[in-house]
N, C-alpha and C positions, 0 to 999 in steps of 0.2 A: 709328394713322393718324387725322389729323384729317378730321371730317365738312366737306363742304365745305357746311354750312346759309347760307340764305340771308341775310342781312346788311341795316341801315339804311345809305342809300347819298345822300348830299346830293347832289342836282343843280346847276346852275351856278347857277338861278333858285332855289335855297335850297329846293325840294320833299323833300321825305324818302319816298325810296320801298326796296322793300325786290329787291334785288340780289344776283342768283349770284357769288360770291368764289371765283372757282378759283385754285387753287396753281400748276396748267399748263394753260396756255393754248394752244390749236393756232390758226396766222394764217397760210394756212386751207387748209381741202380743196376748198372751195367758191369760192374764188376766187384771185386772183392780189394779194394785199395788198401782198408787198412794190417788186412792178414798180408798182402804180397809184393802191396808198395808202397807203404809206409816214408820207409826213406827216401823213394824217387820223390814221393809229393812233398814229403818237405825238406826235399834240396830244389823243388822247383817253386817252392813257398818262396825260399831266400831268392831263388833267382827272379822271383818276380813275375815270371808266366809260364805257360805249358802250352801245348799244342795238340787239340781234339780233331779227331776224323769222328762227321756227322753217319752214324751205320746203318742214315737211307739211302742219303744220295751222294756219300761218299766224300763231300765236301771235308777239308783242313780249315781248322781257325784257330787266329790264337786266344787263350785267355789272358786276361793281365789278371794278377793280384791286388793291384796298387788298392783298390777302391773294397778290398773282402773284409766283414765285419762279421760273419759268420759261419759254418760250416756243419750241416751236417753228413755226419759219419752214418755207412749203411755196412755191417758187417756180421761175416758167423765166426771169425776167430779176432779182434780188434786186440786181442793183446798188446802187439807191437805199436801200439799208439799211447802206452803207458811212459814208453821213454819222449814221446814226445810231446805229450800234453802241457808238460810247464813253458814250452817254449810258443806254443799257441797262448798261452795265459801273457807271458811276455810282448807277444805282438798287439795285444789288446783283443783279438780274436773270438768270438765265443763260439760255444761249439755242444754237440749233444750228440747221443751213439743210437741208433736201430740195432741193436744187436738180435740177430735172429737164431733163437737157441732153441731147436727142436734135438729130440732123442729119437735118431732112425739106426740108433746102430748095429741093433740085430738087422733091422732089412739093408742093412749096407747104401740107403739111398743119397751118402754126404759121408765119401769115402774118402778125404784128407781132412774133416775136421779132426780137430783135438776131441781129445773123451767128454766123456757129459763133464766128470770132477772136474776137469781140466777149464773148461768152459766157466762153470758155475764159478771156480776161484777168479778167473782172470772177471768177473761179472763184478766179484764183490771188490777186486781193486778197482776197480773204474768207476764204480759208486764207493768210492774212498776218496779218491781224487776229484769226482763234479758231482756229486749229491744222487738221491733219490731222483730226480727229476734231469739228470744228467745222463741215465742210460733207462732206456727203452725195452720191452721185452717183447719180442715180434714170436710168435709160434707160428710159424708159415712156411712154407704156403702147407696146409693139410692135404697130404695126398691119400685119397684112396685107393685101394688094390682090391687084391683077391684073399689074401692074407692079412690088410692090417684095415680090420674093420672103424667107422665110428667109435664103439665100443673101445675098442685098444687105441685111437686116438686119443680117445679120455681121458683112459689110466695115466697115458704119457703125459700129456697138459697136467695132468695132479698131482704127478709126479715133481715136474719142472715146478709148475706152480707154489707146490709145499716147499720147493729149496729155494724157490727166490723172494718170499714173502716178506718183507719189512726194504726189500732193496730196491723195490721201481716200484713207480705209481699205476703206471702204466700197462696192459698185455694188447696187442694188435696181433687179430689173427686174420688170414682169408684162406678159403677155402683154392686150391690146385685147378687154376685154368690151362688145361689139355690143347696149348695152342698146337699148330701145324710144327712147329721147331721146339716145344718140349716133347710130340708126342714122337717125333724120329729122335728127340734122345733117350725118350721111354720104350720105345721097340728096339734101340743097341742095346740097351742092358735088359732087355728081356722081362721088361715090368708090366704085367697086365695089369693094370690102371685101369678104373672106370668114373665115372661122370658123379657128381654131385647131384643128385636129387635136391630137390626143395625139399621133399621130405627128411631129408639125411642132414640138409644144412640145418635147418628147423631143430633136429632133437639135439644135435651137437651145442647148438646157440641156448637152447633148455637147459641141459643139464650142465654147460660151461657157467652159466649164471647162477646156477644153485651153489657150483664148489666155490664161485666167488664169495659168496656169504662167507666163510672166512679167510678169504683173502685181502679184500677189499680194493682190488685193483680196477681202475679206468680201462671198460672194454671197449673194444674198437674192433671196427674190419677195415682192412684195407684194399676200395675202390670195388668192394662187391656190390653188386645194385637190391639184393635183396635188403629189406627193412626187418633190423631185429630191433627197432630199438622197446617193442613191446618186454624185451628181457633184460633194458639197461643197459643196449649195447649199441654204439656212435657208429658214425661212419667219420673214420681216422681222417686226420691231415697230418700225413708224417712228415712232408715239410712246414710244422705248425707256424704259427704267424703267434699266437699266444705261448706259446713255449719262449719261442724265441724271444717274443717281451717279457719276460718272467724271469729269464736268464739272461739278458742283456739290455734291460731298463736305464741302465748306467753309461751305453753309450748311446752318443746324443748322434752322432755320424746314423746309427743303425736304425733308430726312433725316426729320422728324420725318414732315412730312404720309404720306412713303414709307414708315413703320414701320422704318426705317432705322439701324441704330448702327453709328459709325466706328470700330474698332480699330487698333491696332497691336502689333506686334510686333518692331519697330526698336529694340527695347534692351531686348530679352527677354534674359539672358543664357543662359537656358535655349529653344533654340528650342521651340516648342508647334506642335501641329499645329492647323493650321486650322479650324473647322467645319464642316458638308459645305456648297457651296452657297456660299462666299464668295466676294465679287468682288473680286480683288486690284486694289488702287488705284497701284500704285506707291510707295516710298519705305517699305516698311514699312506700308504702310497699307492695310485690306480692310475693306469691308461685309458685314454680315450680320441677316438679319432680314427680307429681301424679303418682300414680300406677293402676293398675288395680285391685282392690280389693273384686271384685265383691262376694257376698254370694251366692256361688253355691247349698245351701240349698234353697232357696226359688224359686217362682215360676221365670219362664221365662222371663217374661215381669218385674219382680224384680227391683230395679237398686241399693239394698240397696247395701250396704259393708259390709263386717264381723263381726258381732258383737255376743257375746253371750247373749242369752235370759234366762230371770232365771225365769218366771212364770211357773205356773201350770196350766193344762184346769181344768175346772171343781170345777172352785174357786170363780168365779166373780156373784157378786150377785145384779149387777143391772138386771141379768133376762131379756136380748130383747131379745126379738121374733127371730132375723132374727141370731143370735149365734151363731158361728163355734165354741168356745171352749169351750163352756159348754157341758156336757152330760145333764142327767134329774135334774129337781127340786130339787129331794130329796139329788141327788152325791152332789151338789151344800152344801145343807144343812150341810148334813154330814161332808162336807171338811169345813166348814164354824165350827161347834163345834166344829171339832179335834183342827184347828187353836186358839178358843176362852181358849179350854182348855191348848193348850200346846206352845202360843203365842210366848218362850221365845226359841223355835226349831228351829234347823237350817231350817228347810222345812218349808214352809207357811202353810202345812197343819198338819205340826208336826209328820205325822206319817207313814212319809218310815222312815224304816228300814236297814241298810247297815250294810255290814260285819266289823268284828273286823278289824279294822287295825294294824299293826305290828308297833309297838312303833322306833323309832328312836336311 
């Protein structure tokens, strides 16, 4: 597996400063990239890197691109990534969508998404453009209230679920964790929210596997610690490590950083048994050699792999209710002008500030 060490990284003003080169790039968990900055990320694709503020300790770093083989996309409106997908295809890039398409419209809890219809269509062009296994179906996070029982969580997932059926393989859901900074954004909009039972997770995880029977979607949760898998249901790795070999077995740069080797067996005359542990690719062709690649950053119950994230909190401006990476209203605003006015900056919101670097 290659180390991802940090790299000389020319800036636009000709600076040489020294820049994180990730292989896989996650855009993002922290914000909403492809609804709001679609075009900053990919004029800073062509430029070569961008510039992250870390939102514990407030650290600036740069990333380079040079060394990016893959990208996933985390998004509720990714429309605007239709106009740029062939140009990802052009760079040799690969790439796959988390689209996270819940129906809260009557509770108003994801107040600048686009309509359900609205949503479902731009679903079906994006599984037009990178396949069945190119966009994701996230139903998350499930929030409970006082008003929208289990029960009418249901309806909605059967709903969604009967209109995206033939279009992802995939559904990951997780149940609404009430941190300290979603429950002050669930007390400004006046949402009496309560706690997830085991018992409540339990019937939900029940009866979601019954309506699977004719769906036939791969369920998942993501990074909950309860165990359903007595109902057929995983615990997700949404930055997959198997996805990513499934859709990018062809490059050998990508395979490698993954400790990764392509075989086949498509004109074996003698068939051979496979290795333990291979991942059939289709056509005669399987991987083997997986590593353990696990993101020791993320929560426990996690199953992603290593990727660097380049969003910022405090940037996304659909505004739900139930938002871990928003601060208030106004931080939102604010990051949202700096952005409007200084678009063409390494930073989404234009304005960290980093020390001089020493020229090369």
């Amino acid at each position: 597996m290659v180390q991802e060490a940090k790299i000389p990284c020319r800036l636009e003003d000709g600076t040489i400063v020294q820049a994180q080169a990730p292989v896989i790039v996650s855009a993002s968990r922290s914000t909403d990239i492809p609804a709001f900055y679609a075009d900053w990320f990919f004029d800073r694709l062509r430029a070569g890197y961008s510039l992250w503020k870390n939102p514990f300790n407030g650290k600036s770093l740069y990333v380079s691109y040079k060394n990016t083989r893959f990208i996933v996309f985390w998004s509720k409106n990714p429309r605007p990534l239709l106009g740029h997908l062939n140009e990802l295809k052009d760079r040799g890039i690969g790439c796959y969508i988390q689209f996270s398409l819940n129906d809260y419209v009557a509770e108003g809890y994801e107040p600048n998404v686009p309509s359900v219809e609205a949503r479902l269509n731009t679903f079906s062009q994006l599984v037009d453009k990178l396949g069945r296994g190119g966009v994701i179906w996230r139903n998350d996070p499930l929030l409970l209230t006082q008003e929208t029982g289990v029960d009418e969580l249901l309806r909605k997932t059967e709903r969604l679920g009967d209109a995206l059926k033939g279009l992802t393989e995939k559904l990951v859901f997780s149940y609404a964790d009430i941190t300290r900074a979603v429950s002050a954004n669930l007390k400004r909009a006046n949402i009496a929210w309560r706690e997830w039972s085991e018992s409540d997770m339990l019937s939900y995880a029940k009866a979601l596997a019954r309506m699977n029977e004719k769906w036939g979607y791969e369920l998942a949760t993501c990074a909950e610690e309860i165990e359903l898998t007595p109902f057929g249901i995983q615990h997700n790795h949404c930055i997959d490590e198997k996805l990513i070999i499934r859709r990018g077995f062809k490059d050998a740069k990508l395979m490698q950083h993954l400790g990764v080797t392509i075989s086949s067996d498509a004109n074996s005359m003698v068939p051979m048994p496979r290795p333990s542990g291979a991942l059939d690719l289709g056509g005669g062709k399987y991987a083997v050699g997986m590593q353990n690649m696990k993101d020791q950053g993320q929560r426990k119950r996690c199953g992603c792999i290593k990727s660097k994230d380049i969003g910022e909190y405090s940037t996304c401006r659909h505004f739900c209710v139930y938002c871990y990476a928003n601060g208030t209203h106004n931080s939102v605003l604010n990051n949202w002008a700096a952005h409007r006015l200084t678009r063409n900056e390494a930073s989404i919101t234009g304005h960290i500030s980093m020390p001089k670097a020493q020229s090369a």
